[in-house]
C-alpha positions as CSV (number, residue, x, y, z in Angstrom):
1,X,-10.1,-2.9,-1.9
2,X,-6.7,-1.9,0.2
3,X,-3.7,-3.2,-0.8
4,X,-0.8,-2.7,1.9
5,X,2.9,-3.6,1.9
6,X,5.2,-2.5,5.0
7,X,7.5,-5.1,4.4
8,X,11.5,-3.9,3.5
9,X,12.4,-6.0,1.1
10,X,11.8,-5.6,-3.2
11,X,11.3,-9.4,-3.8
12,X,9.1,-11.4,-5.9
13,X,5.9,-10.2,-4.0
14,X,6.7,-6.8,-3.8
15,X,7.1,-6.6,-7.6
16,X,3.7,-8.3,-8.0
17,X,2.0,-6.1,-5.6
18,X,3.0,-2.9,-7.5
19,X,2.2,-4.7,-10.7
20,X,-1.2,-5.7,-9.7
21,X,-1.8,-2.2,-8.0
22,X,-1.0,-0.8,-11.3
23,X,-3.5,-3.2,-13.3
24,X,-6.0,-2.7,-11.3
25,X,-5.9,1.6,-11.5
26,X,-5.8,0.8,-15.5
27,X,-8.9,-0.7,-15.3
28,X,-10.6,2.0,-13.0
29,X,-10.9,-0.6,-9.8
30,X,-11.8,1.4,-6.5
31,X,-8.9,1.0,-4.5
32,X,-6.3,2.4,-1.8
33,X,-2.7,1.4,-1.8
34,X,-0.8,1.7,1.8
35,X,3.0,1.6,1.8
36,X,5.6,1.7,4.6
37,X,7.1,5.0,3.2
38,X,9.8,3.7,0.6
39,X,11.0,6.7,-2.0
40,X,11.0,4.0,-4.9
41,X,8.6,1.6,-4.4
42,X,6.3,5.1,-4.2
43,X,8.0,6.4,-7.9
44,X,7.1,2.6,-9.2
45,X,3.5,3.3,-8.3
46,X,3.1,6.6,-9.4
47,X,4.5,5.8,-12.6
48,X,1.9,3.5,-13.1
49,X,-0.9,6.0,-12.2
50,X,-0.9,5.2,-8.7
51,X,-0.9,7.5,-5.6
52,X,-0.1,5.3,-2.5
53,X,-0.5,6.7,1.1
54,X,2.8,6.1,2.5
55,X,3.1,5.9,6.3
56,X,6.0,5.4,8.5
57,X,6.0,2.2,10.1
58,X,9.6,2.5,12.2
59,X,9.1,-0.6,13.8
60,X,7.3,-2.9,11.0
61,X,3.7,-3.5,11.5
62,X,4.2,-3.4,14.8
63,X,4.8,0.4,15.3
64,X,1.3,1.6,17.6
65,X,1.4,5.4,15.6
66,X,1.5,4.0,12.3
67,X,-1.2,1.3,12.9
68,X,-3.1,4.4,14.2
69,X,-2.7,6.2,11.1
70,X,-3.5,2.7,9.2
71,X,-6.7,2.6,10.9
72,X,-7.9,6.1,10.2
73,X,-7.1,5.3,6.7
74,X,-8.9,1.8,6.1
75,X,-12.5,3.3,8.1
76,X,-12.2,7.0,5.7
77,X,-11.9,4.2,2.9
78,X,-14.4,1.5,4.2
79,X,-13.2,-1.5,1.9
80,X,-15.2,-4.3,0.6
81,X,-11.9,-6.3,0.9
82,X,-8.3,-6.1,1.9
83,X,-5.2,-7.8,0.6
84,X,-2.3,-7.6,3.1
85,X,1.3,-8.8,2.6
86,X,3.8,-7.7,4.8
């Protein structure tokens, strides 16, 4: 499963995202988390025994070079299933 967040804001969802990112590592589920790079949002996670892979999306989703980098990650990590909330 790949969970990715490139959205700016630290809302309601984001909390939950890093919440359920860190459930899920606690109970050993295979997954990848993908980040727009954000220095805290990346501390929250790694506190909770998770390593993101942080990439720079200048532009939002939008930005070609980090949806390049966003594909190379998702087909090296060939998910079962994706949750996406940007």
């Amino acid at each position: 499963m790949i969970h990715l967040l490139v959205g700016e804001s630290w809302g309601g969802a984001e909390r939950f995202f890093v919440k359920l990112a860190g459930a899920l590592e606690k109970r050993d589920i295979d997954s990848k988390v993908i980040i727009k790079r954000d220095e805290q949002r990346a501390r929250d996670l790694r506190t909770l025994g998770v390593e993101p892979v942080e990439l720079d999306f200048q532009k939002g989703i939008g930005d070609i070079f980090a949806r390049m980098a966003l594909a190379r990650e998702v087909k090296a990590f060939a998910p079962e299933m994706s949750w996406w909330r940007g």
